[in-house]
VOGU-325070 format. One line per field, with one value per residue (C-alpha): residue number from 0; residue in three letters; chain; x, y, z. Coordinates in nm, 3 decimals, m for minus. Each point is the difference from the previous one (the first is absolute). Layout:
seq (NUM  ...)
type (ALA  ...)
mol (A  ...)
x (X  ...)
y (Y  ...)
z (Z  ...)
This chain:
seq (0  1  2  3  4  5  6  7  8  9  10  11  12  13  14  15  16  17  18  19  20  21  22  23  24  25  26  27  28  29  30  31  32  33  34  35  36  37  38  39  40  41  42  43  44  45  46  47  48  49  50  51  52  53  54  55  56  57  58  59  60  61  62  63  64  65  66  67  68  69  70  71  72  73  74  75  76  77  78  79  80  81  82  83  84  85  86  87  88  89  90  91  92  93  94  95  96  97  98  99  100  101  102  103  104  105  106  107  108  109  110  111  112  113  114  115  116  117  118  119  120  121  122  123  124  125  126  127  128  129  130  131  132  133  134  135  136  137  138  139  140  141  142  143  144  145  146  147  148  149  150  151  152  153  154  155  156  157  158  159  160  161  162  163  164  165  166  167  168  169  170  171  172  173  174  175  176  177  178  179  180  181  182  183  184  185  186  187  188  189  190  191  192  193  194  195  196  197  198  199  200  201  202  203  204  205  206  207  208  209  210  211  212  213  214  215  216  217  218  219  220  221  222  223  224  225  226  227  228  229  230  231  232  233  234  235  236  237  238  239  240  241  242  243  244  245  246  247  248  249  250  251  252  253  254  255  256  257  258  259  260  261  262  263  264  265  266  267  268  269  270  271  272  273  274  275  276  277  278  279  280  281  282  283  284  285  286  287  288  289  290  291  292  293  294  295  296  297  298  299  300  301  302  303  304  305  306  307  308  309  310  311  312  313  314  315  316  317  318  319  320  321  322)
type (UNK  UNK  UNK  UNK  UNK  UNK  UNK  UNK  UNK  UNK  UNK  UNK  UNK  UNK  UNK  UNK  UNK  UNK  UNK  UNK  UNK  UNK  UNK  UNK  UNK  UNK  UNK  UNK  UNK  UNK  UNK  UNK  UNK  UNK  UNK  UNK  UNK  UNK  UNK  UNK  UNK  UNK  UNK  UNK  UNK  UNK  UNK  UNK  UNK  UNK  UNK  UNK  UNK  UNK  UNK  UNK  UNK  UNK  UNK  UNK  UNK  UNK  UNK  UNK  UNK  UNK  UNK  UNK  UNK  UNK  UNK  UNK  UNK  UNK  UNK  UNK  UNK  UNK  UNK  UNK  UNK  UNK  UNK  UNK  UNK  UNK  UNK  UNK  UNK  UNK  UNK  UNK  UNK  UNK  UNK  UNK  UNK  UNK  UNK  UNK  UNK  UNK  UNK  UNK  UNK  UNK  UNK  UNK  UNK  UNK  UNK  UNK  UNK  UNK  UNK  UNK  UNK  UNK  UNK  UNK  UNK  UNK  UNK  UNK  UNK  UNK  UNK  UNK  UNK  UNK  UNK  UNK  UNK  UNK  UNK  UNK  UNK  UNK  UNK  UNK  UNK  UNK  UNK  UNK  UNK  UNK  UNK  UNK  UNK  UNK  UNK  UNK  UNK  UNK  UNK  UNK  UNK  UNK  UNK  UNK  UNK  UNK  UNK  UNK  UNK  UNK  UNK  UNK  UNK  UNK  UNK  UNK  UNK  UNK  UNK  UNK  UNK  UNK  UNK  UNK  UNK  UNK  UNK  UNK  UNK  UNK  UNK  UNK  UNK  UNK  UNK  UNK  UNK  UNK  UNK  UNK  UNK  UNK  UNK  UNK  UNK  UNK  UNK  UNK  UNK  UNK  UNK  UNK  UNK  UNK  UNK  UNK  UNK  UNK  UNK  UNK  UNK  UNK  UNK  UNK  UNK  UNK  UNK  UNK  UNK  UNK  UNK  UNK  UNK  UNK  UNK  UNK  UNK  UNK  UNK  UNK  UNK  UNK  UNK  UNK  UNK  UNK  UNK  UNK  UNK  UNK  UNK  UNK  UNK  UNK  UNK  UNK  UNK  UNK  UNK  UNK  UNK  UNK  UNK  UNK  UNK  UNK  UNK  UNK  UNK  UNK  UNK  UNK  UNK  UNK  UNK  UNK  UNK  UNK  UNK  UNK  UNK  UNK  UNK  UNK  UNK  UNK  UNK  UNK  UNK  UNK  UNK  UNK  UNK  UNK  UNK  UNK  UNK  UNK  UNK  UNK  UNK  UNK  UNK  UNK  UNK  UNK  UNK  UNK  UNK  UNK  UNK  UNK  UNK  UNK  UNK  UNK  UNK  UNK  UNK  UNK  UNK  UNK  UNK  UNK  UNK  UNK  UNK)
mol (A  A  A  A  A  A  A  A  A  A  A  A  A  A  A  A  A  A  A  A  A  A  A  A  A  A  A  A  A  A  A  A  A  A  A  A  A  A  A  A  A  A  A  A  A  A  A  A  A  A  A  A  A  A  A  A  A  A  A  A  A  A  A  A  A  A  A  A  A  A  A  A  A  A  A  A  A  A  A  A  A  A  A  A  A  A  A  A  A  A  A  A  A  A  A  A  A  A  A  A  A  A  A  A  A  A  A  A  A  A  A  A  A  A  A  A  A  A  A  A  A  A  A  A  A  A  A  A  A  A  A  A  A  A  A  A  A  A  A  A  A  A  A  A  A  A  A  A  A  A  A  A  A  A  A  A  A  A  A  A  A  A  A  A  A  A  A  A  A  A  A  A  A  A  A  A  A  A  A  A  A  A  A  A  A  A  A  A  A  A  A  A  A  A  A  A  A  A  A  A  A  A  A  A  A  A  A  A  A  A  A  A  A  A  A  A  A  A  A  A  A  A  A  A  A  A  A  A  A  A  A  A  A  A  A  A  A  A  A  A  A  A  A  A  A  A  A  A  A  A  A  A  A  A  A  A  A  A  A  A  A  A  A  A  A  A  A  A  A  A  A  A  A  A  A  A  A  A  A  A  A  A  A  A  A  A  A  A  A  A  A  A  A  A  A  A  A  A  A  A  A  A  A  A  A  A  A  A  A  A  A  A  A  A  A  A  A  A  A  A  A  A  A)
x (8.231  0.385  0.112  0.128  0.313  m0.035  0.295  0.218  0.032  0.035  0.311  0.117  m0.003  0.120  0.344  0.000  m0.028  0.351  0.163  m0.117  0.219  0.218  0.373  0.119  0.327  0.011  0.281  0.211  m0.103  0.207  0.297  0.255  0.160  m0.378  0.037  m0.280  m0.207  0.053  m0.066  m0.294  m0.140  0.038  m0.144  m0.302  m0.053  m0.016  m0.277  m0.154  m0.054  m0.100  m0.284  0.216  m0.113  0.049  0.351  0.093  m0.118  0.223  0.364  m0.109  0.035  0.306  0.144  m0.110  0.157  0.319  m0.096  m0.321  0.084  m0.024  m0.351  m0.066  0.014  m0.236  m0.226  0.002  m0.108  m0.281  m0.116  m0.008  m0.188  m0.272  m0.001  m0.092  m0.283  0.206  m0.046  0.137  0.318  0.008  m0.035  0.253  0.281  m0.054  0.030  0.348  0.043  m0.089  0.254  0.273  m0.049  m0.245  0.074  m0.195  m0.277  m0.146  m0.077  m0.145  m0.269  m0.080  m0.088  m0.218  m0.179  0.004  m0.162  m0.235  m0.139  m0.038  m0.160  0.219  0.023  0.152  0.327  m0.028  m0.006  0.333  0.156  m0.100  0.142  0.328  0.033  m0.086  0.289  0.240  m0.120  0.107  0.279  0.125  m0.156  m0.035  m0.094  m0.272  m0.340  m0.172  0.048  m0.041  m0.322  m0.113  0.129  m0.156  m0.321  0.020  0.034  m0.316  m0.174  0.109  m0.124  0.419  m0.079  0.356  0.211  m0.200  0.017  0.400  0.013  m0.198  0.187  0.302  m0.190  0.002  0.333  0.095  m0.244  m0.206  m0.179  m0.198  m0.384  m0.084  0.225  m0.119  m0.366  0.029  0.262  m0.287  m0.237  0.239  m0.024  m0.350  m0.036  0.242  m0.192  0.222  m0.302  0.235  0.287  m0.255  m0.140  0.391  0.101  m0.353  0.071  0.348  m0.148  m0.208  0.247  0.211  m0.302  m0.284  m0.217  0.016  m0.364  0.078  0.143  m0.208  m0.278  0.190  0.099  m0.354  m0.166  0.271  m0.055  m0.399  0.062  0.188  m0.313  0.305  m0.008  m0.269  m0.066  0.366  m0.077  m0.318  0.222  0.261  m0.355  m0.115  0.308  0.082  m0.417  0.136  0.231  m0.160  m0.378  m0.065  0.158  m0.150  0.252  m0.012  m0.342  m0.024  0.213  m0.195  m0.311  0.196  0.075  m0.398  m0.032  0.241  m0.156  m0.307  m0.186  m0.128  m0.236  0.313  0.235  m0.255  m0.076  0.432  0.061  m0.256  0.121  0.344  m0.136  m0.148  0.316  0.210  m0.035  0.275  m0.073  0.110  m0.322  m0.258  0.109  0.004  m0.364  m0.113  0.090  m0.216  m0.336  0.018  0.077  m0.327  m0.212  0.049  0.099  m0.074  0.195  0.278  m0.011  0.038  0.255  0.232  m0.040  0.106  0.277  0.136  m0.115  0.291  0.235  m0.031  0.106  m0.068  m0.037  m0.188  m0.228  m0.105  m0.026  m0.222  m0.226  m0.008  m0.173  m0.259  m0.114)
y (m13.615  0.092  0.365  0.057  0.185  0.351  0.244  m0.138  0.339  0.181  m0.175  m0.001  0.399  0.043  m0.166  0.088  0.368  m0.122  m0.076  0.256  0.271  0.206  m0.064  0.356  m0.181  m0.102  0.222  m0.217  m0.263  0.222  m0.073  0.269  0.076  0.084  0.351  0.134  m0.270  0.112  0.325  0.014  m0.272  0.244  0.294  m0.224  m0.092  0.385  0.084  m0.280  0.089  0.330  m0.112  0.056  m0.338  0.095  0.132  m0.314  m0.236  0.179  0.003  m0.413  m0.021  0.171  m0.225  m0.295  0.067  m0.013  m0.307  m0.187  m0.295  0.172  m0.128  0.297  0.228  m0.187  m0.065  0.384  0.110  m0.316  0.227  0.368  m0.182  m0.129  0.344  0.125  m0.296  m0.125  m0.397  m0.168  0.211  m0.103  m0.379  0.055  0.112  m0.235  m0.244  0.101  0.077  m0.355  m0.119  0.167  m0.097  m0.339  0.003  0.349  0.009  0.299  0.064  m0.392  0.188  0.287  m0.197  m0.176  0.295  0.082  m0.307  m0.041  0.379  m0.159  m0.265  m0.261  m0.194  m0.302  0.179  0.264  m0.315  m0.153  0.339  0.007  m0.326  0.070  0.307  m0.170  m0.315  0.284  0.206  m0.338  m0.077  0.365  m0.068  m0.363  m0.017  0.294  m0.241  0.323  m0.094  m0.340  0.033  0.220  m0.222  m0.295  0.217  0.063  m0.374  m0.040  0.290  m0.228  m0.310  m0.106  m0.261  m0.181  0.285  0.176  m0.293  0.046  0.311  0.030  m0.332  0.221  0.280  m0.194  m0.123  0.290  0.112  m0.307  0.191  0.197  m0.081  0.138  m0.171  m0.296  0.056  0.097  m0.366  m0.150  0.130  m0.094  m0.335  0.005  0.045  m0.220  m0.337  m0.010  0.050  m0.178  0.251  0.296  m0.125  m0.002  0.321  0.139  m0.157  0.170  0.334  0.008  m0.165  0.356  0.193  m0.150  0.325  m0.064  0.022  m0.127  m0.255  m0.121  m0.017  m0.154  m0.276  m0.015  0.004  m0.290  m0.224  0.036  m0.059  m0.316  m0.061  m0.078  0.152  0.172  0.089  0.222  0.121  0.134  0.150  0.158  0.130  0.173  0.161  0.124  0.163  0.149  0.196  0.082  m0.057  0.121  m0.175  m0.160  m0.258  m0.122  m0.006  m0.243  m0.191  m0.046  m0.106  m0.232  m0.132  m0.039  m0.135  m0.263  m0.071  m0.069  0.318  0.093  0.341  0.132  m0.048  0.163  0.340  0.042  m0.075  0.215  0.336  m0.085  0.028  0.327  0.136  m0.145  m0.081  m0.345  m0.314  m0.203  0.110  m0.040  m0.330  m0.114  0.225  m0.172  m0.371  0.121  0.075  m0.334  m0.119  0.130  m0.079  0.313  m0.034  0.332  0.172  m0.256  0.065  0.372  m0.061  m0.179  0.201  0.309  m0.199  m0.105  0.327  0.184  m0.252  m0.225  m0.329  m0.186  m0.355  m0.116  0.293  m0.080  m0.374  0.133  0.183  m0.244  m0.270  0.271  m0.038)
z (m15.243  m0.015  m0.070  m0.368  0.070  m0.139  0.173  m0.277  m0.145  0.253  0.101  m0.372  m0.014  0.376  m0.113  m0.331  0.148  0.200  m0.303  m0.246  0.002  m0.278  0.091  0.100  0.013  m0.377  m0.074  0.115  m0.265  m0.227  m0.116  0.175  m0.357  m0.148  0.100  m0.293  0.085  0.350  m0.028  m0.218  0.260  0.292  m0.204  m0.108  0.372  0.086  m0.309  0.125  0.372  m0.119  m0.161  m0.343  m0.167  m0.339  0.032  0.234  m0.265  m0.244  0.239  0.094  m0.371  m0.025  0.287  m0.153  m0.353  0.208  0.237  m0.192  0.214  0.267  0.227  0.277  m0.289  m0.187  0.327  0.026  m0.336  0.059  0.266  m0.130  m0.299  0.243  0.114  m0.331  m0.061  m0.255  0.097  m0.316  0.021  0.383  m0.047  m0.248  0.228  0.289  m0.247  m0.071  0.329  0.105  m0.303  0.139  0.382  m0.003  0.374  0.116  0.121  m0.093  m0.323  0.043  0.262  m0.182  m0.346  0.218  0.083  m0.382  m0.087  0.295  m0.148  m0.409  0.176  m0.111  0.379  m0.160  m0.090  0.320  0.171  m0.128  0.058  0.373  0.014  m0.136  0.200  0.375  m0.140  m0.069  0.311  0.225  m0.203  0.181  0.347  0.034  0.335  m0.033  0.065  m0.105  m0.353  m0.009  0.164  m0.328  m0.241  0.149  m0.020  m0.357  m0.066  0.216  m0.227  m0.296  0.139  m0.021  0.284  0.010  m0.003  0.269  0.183  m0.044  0.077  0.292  0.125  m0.055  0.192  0.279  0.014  0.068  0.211  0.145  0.247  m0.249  0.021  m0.288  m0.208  0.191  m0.071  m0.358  m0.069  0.157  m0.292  m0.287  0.112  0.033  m0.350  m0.082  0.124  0.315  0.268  0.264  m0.047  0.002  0.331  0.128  m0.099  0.117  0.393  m0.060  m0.088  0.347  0.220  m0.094  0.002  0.147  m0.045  m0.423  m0.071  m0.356  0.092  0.268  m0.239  m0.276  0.231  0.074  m0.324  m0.163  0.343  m0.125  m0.364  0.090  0.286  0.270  0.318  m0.024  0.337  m0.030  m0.273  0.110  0.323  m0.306  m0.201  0.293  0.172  m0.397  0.021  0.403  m0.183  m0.347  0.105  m0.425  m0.134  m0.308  m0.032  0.342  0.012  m0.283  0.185  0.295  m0.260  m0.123  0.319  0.034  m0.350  0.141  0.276  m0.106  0.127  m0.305  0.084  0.250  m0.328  m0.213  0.219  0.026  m0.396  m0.038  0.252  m0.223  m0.348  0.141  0.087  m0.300  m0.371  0.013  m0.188  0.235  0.202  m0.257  m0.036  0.374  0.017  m0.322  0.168  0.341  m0.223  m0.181  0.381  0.068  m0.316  m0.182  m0.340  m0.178  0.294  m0.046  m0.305  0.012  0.202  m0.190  m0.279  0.192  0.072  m0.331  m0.142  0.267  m0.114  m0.300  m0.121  0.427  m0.167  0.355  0.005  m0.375  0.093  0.268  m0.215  m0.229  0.198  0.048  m0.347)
């Protein structure tokens, strides 16, 4: 069984965290002849650092009746609002923040946030998208980001432009595993099993320790019943390193399964159902008990399996030659 990749997030948040920050330097966004506008900025600043949110809210004001175009200020007053809870006020501002500087990146990140916590991910989405484009439109050669954004696209199931942006990740840094490993997923699920196997030899020729990817390589050389005596070599270096492993246990079953040794396939698929709730095991488990005669526990099986992830067209086919 391959690895779903799930560290998406966590590289999402450790480079949104890079780029996140309130531009202490926004006063010199102002116009040098806005002196009011200056000056109530620099006074709302001060309230604000003293824990004065009220008053700060009040002198942005002030400096935006002199400079409304003006997008730190309105970033600002976007903040001391999400100090004070007030969300809709918040949104507001970035908005017009955004409006006045389409290029920044953060008020981009931090409606993200906002609509990641009213649990609209479709729009938080889009908003972490704009802000990583901006973020590399600053630092175009920072991998850091592109890495995240591809991410997200892989969290959206946006299988071209990850593939383009991890492509991109590479040209400028081709020696990066990872990147490697997850290009070789993307294609994987986009139907190109002989690119997947390339970028999957790649990944271990840099770091030939990558238990991921040795099972990976493993597991698709299985699927695709080629070379099945390496991939049982991949299965079981992957289990050296990760002994349990659910994943990689199914993978060695599966090796059984195609092999022929039916009650060895069984007794694996069945140590990695214990250890993980995955359709992709219930399936392969439900396919060993009809191997071996057993049709209520294939059954079962399958029906685990669509039940953790509905609408598998070959699972239901299965099931329905039961009855």
């Amino acid at each position: 069984m391959r690895l779903k990749i799930k560290r998406w997030a966590k590289a999402l948040f450790l480079s949104l965290s890079a780029c996140l920050f309130i531009n202490t330097q926004g006063v010199l966004a102002f116009d040098r002849a806005s002196s009011l506008a200056l000056s109530n900025y620099i006074l709302a600043v001060m309230h604000e650092d003293l824990g004065q949110i009220d008053q700060a809210i009040s002198e942005y004001h002030k400096s935006l009746k002199a400079d409304n175009k003006n997008a730190v200020v309105h970033l600002r007053l976007a903040v001391a609002y999400l100090k004070k809870n007030n969300i809709p006020e918040s949104i507001k501002e970035l908005n017009l923040s955004i409006k006045f500087d389409p290029e920044a990146v953060e008020p981009h990140a931090l409606l993200a946030l906002l609509y990641a916590t009213q649990n609209q991910a479709q729009i938080s989405a889009k908003e972490y998208e704009l802000a990583f484009k901006n973020a590399a439109k600053l630092e175009p050669q920072n991998v850091d980001i592109y890495k995240s954004l591809g991410a997200l696209y892989l969290q959206q199931k946006k299988l071209e432009p990850a593939r383009d942006t991890y492509r991109l990740i590479l040209d400028l840094s081709p020696k990066d595993a990872q990147a490697h490993f997850y290009l070789a997923n993307i294609y994987y699920e986009l139907k190109s099993r002989d690119a997947a196997i390339k970028e999957l030899k790649k990944t271990l020729e840099l770091k030939p320790d990558y238990a991921e990817a040795m099972n990976y390589l493993g597991y698709l050389y299985v699927d695709e019943n080629i070379n099945l005596d390496q991939a049982e070599g991949l299965i079981r270096k992957a289990l050296e390193i990760e002994p349990d492993s659910g994943a990689y246990i199914d993978s060695l079953g599966w090796f059984y399964f195609k092999k022929g040794k039916t009650q060895e396939a069984l007794k694996e698929l069945e140590r990695a159902a214990g250890l993980m709730d995955d359709p992709v095991i219930f399936d392969h488990l439900g396919d060993a008990y009809l191997k071996t005669g057993d049709k209520e526990k294939a059954k079962d099986a399958w029906q685990k399996s669509l039940k953790l992830k509905p609408g598998q067209d070959k699972v239901k086919k299965k099931l329905d030659a039961l009855r």
